[in-house]
N, C-alpha and C positions, 0 to 999 in steps of 0.2 A: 415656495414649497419645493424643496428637494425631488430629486428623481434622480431612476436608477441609470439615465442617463449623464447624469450631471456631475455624480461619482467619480469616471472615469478611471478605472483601475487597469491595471494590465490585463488586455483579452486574454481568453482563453487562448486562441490564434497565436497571440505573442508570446503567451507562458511555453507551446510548443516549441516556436522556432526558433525561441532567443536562447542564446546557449546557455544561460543560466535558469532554462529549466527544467532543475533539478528538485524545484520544491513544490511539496504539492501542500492543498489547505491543511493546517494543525487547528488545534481546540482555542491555541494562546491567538491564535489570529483574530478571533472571531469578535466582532466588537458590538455590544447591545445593539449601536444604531443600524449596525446592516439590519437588524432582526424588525426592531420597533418602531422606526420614525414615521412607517405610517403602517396600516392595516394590508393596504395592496396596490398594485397599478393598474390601473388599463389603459390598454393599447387600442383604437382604429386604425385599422390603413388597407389601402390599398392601393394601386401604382400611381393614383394622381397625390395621392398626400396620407400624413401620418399624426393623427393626434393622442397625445400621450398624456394621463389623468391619473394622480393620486389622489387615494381617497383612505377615509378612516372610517369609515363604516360604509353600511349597504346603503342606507340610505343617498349616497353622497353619491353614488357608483350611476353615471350617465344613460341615457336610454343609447342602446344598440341601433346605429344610423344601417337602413337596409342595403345600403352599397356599397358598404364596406367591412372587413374581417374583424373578429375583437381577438384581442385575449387578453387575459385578467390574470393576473400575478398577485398570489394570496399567500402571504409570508405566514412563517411561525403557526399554523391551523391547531385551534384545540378546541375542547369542549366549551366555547363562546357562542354567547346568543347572535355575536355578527356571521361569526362561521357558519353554525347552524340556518341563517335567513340566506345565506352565502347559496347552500344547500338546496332550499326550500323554494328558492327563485326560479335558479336550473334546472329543477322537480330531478334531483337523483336521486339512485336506490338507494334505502336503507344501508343495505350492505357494501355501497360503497363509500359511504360515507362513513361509516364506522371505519373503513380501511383508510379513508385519509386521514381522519383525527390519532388514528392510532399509530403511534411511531414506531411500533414494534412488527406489523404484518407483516409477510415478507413481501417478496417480490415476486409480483406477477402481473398479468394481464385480464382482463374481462372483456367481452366484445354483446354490448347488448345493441337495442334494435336500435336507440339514437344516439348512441356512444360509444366511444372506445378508451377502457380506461387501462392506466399503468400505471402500477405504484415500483418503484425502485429505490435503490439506498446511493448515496453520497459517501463513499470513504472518505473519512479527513483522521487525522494521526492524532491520538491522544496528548495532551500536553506533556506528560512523558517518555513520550514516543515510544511504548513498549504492547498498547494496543491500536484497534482500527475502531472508531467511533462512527457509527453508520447513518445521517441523516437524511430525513425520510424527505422522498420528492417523486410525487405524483401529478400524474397528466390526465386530464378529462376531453376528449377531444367528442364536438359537438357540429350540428351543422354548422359552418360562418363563425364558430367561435372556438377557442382554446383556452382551458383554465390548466394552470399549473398553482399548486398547493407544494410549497418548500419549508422546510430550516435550515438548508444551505446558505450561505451570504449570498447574495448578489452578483457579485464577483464575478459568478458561476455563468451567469448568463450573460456578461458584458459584450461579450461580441456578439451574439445573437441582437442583441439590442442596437451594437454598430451598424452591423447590416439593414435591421430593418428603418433605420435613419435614413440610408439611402436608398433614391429614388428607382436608381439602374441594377439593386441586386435582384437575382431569382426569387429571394423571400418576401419582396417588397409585391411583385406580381402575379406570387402563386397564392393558394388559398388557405386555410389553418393546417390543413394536411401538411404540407411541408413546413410547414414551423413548427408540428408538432414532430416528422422529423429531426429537423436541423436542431433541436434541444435534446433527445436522444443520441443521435450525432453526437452534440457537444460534452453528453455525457460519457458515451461511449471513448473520444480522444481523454476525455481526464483518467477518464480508467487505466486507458493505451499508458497516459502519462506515469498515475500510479505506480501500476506495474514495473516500470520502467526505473523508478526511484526501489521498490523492492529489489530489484536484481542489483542493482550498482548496491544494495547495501549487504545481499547474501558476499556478491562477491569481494568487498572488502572486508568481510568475515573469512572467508577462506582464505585471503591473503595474510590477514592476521595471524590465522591457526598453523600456515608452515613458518610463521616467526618464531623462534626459538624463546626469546624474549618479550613474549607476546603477554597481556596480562587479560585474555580473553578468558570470561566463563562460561560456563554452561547453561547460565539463565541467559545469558544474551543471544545463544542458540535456540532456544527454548520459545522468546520474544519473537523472536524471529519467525520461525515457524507457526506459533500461535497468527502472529497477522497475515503468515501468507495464508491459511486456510480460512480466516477470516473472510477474505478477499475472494477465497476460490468459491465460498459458498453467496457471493454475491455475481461472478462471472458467470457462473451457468444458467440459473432463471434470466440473465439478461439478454444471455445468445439463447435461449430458449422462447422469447420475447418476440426477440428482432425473427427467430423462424418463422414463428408464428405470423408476426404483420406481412410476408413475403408471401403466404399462402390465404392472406386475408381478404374474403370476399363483400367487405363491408362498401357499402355506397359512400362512406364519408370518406374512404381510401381511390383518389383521385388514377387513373390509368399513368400519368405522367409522374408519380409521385413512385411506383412499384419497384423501378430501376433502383432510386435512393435506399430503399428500405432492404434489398438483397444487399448493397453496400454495407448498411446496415450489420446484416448478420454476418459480413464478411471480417468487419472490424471486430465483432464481440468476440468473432470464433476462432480471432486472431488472439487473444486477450485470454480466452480461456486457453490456447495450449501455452501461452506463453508463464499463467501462473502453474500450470499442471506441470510446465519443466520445473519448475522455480520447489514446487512440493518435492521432484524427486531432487533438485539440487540440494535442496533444503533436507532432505533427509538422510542424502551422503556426506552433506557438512556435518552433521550430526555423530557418523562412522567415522569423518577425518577426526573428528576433534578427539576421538578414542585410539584410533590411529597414532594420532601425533603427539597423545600422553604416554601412551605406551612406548614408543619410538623415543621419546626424551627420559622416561624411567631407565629403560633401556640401555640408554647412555649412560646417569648413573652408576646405575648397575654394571656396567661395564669399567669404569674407571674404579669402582670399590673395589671388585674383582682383581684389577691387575694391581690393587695396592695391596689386598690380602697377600697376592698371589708372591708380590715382592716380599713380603714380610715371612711368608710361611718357612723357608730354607733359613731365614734368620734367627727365627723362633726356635728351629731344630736345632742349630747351633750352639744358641745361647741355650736349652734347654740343657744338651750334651753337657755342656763346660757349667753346667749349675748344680751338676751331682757329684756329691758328696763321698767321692772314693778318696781315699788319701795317697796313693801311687798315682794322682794323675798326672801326664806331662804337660810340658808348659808352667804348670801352678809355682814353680819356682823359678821360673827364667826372672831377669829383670825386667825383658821385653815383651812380654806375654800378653799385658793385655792393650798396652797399644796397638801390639802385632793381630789380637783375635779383630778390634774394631775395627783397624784396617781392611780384614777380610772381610768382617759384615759390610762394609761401606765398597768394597768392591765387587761382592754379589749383588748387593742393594742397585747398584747401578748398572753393572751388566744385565739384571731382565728390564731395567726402566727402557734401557736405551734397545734391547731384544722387543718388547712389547708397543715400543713409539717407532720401531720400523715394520712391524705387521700393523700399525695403525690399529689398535685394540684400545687406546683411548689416547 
């Protein structure tokens, strides 16, 4: 039977520090089996050893050994009678259960007397790439135990999973508290990463727009700023989140754990100014790119101008010499009208060469 260890996909960890990344999850990524191969995982461990259990129903789902931490990983949650028994085990509230099946609540937190729950969003980039597709991923944390409810891949969590493989990390010897943590954490760097892929892309938008020959539009301006606000309305319940677990008096939030969790709000509140720049960058792209049409009509406009401007004293001329008085001179030279083109073709190029030394096109 497969597991989300056995996977092995690039950590989270690695997607930070390895210079290629630059990409964060899309829609085309996403492949039935992260979602389906089984119903969920659970996890025991504690610092002497770690046993690791897929299962496909509740039924299947082991009895909770007392000397050691669980958490249960419940993929894909919806209105299923495993979900539901899922539910009914853990004896959760009503209302929060309606908040995990529901992939549309927002984001927020609840702190009741034997839990502490968060529901937050997963950005991943539509197959398009023109919106931000929000997958829903929620945390129940309980005495000794941690359920997490996802439609994210797996992916998501592979290095947490690394870690708690080994025997010598902090996660392997602390309690559900910091691995409820270190998955916040983990969620919070993908954001850090997000963000990160947003700005390299506003700014090779503004690189394009002072291109002359640029063939940028105004929906892809548009696109752009639709997913940064996207983004910004998922950044602040999260650093509003991580304040809250900093100021949290609950008994399931360990004295050793309170350190992590102000780290915590450090990273989210890093994250919100960084998309809050990104909305004003994103808004003055929006002036350049009116800026830099105007500025290129401009131009234009400018070189019609000094071709009128050449032609208007030729116009006069030929105007002159096109009326119909019968004493005019010239009208009988032999050399008249090679001599008048000459002179057109000699004005014509004294203001070309007048108007390309004032630089006026």
């Amino acid at each position: 039977m497969s597991s989300l260890l056995t996977k092995a996909p690039m950590s989270l960890q690695d997607l930070i520090s390895h210079k290629a990344a630059h990409e964060v999850l899309s829609e085309d990524q996403l492949s039935p089996m992260d979602r389906h191969e089984t119903a969920g995982t659970c996890i025991f461990y504690n610092e002497a050893g770690l046993d690791q259990i897929d299962f496909h129903s509740i039924s299947e789902l082991p009895t909770h050994p007392a000397e050691k931490n669980q958490w249960i990983h419940w993929r894909n949650p919806n209105y299923s009678d495993e979900t539901l028994s899922l539910f009914e085990k853990f004896q959760f509230h009503a209302l929060i259960s309606e908040d995990i099946i529901n992939p549309d609540s927002r984001v927020k937190i609840e702190e009741l007397e034997d839990s502490i729950f968060v529901a937050t969003k997963i950005p991943i980039n539509t197959a398009d790439g023109l919106e931000i597709s929000m997958e829903h991923f929620c945390l129940v944390l309980k005495k000794d135990t941690l359920l997490t409810f996802s439609e994210a891949p797996d992916s998501l969590l592979a290095d947490i999973l690394r870690r708690l493989n080994s025997p010598k990390r902090r996660i392997r010897k602390s309690g559900p508290d910091y691995l409820f943590w270190a998955i916040l954490d983990a969620i919070a760097d993908y954001n850090t990463l997000f963000v990160s892929t947003l700005a390299d892309h506003i700014d090779t938008l503004e690189d394009d727009l002072i291109q002359a020959d640029s063939a940028l539009t105004l929906s892809s301006i548009h696109a752009s700023r639709r997913r940064i606000t996207q983004f910004h309305r998922l950044t602040q319940p999260c650093r509003d989140i991580a304040s809250r677990l900093t100021r949290s008096d609950s008994d399931l939030l360990t004295d050793s754990s309170s350190l992590f969790f102000r780290d915590l709000f450090d990273h989210t509140a890093q994250t919100v100014e960084a998309t809050e720049h990104l909305r004003e960058q994103a808004k003055n792209l929006h002036e350049l790119y009116y800026t830099t049409t105007s500025y290129h009509m401009n131009q234009v406009m400018k070189v019609l101008t000094a071709v009128s401007a050449i032609f208007l004293p030729l116009t006069f001329l030929a105007g002159i010499y096109g009326m119909n008085f019968e004493y005019m001179p010239e009208l009988n030279q032999p050399a008249g009208y090679p001599t008048f083109m000459a002179i057109l073709l000699a004005v014509a190029l004294s203001l070309a060469f007048f108007f390309k030394r004032k630089n006026w096109f």
